[in-house]
DOZA-550549 format. One record per residue (C-alpha): residue in one letter; x, y, z. Coordinates in nm, 2 decimals. Last residue first. Layout:
<pts>
(pt 'A' (X Y Z))
...
</pts>
This chain:
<pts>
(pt 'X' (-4.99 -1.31 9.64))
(pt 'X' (-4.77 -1.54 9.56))
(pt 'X' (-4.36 -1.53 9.67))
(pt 'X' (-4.18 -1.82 9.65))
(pt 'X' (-3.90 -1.88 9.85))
(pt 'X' (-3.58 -2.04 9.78))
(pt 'X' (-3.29 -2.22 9.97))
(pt 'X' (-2.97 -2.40 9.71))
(pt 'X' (-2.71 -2.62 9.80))
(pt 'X' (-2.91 -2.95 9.67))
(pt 'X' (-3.01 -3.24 9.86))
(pt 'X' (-3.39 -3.19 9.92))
(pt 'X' (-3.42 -2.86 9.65))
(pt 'X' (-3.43 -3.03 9.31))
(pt 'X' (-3.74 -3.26 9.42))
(pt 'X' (-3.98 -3.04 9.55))
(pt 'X' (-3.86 -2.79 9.32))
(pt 'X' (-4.01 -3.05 9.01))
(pt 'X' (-4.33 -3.06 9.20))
(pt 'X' (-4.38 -2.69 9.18))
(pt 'X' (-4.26 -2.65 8.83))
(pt 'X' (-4.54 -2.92 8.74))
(pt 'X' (-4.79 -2.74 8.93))
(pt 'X' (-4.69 -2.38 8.73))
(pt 'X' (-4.73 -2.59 8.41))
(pt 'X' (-5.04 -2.42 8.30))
(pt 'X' (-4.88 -2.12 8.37))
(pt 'X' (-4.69 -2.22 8.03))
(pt 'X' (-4.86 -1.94 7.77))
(pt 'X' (-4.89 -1.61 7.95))
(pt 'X' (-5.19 -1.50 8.02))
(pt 'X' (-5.15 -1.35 8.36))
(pt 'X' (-5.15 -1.51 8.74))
(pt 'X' (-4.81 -1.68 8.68))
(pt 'X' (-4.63 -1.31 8.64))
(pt 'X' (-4.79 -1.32 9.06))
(pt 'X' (-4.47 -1.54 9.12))
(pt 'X' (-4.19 -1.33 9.27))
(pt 'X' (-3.96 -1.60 9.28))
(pt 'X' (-3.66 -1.58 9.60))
(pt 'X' (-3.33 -1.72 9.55))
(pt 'X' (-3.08 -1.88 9.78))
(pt 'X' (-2.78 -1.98 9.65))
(pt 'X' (-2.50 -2.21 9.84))
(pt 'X' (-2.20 -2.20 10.06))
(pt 'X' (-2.02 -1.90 9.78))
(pt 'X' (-1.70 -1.99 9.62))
(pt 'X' (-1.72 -1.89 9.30))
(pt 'X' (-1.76 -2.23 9.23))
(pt 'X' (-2.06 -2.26 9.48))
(pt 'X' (-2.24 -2.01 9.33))
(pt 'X' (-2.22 -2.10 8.97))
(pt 'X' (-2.34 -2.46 9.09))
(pt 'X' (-2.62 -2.29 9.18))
(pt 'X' (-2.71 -2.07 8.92))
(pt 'X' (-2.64 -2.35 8.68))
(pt 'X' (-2.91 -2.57 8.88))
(pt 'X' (-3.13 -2.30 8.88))
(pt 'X' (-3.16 -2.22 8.55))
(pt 'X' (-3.19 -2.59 8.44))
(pt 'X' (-3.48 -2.59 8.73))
(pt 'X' (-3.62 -2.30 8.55))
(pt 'X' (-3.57 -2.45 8.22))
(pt 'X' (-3.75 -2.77 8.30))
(pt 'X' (-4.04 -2.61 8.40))
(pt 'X' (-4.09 -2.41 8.09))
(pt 'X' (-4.26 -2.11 8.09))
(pt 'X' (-4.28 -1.92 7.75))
(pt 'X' (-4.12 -1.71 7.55))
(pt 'X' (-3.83 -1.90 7.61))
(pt 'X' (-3.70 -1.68 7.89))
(pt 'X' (-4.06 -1.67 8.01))
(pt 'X' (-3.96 -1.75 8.39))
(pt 'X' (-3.61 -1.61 8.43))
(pt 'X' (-3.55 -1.31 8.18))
(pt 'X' (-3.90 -1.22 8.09))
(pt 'X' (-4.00 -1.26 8.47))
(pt 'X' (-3.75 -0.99 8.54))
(pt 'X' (-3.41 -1.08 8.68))
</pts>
């Protein structure tokens, strides 16, 4: 997906969307009949103007929650 259809869906970045996202994306996964997701964020989109990069921090935090427990790996990629 491109950062206009994952992070800035909304027209903006939204923390709780992207953990929304990935929580459907998971359990997607797994009822298909998959052992889990993995997904990898290409984050340098979080180094422009858009409005929400604020809220990168916040998004951060919120993964380190979501992922303990769940069926799904990620990695972030910054540059």
């Amino acid at each position: 997906l491109t950062k206009r259809d994952s992070y800035l869906r909304a027209g903006q970045f939204d923390p709780e969307e992207m953990i929304d996202t990935l929580s459907h994306a998971t359990e997607s996964a797994l009822k298909s009949g998959f052992q889990g997701f993995r997904v990898t964020g290409e984050m340098t989109w979080a180094l422009g103007s858009e409005t929400g990069c604020d809220r990168l921090i916040e998004y951060e935090a919120m993964l380190n929650r979501f992922f303990p427990g769940s069926r799904a790996l990620a990695i972030c990629q910054y540059n």
